[in-house]
C-alpha positions as CSV (number, residue, x, y, z in Angstrom):
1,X,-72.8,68.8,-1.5
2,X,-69.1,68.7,-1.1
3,X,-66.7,65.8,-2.4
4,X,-65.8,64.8,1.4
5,X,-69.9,64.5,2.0
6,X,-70.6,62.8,-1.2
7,X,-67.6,59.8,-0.3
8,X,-69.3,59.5,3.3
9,X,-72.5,58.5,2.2
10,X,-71.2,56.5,-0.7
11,X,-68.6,54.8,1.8
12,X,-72.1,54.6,4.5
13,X,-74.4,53.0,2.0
14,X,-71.7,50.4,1.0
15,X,-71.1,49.5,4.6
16,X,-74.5,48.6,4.8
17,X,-75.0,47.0,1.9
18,X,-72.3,44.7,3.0
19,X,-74.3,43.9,6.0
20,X,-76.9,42.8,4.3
21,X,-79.1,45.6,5.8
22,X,-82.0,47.0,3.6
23,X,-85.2,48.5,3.6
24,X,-88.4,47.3,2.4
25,X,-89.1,43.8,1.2
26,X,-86.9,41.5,-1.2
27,X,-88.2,41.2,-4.6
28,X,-88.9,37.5,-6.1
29,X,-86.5,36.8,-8.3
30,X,-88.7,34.5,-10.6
31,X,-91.5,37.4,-11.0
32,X,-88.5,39.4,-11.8
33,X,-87.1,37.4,-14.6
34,X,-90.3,36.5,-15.9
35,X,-91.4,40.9,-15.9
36,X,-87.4,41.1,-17.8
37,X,-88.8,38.9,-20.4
38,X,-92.5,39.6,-21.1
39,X,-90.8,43.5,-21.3
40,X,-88.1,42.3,-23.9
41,X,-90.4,40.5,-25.5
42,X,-92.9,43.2,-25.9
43,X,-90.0,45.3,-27.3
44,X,-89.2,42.8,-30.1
45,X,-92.5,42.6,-31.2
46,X,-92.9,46.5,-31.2
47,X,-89.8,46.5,-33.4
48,X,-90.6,44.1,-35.4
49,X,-93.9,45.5,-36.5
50,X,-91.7,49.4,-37.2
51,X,-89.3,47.1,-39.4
52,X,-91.8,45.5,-41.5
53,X,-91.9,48.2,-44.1
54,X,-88.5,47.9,-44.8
């Protein structure tokens, strides 16, 4: 892939993007916070529990 094709389809998908045009289904923003924090939250306690030694 050349520079020239790599701009075009960087310059397509931002033209569509602006648009508002895209696939598949919009995610719910709630679920998506509350997966963020149940995830962050798992990783404190993970490294919590490696630091407890020291």
């Amino acid at each position: 892939m050349t520079l020239p094709d790599t701009v075009h389809t960087l310059n397509l998908l931002a033209s569509s993007a602006e648009n508002g045009e895209h696939g598949g289904t919009s995610v719910n923003p709630f679920a998506a916070g509350l997966g963020a924090l149940g995830v962050l939250l798992l990783l404190l306690w993970i490294t919590t529990r490696f630091n407890r030694d020291r």
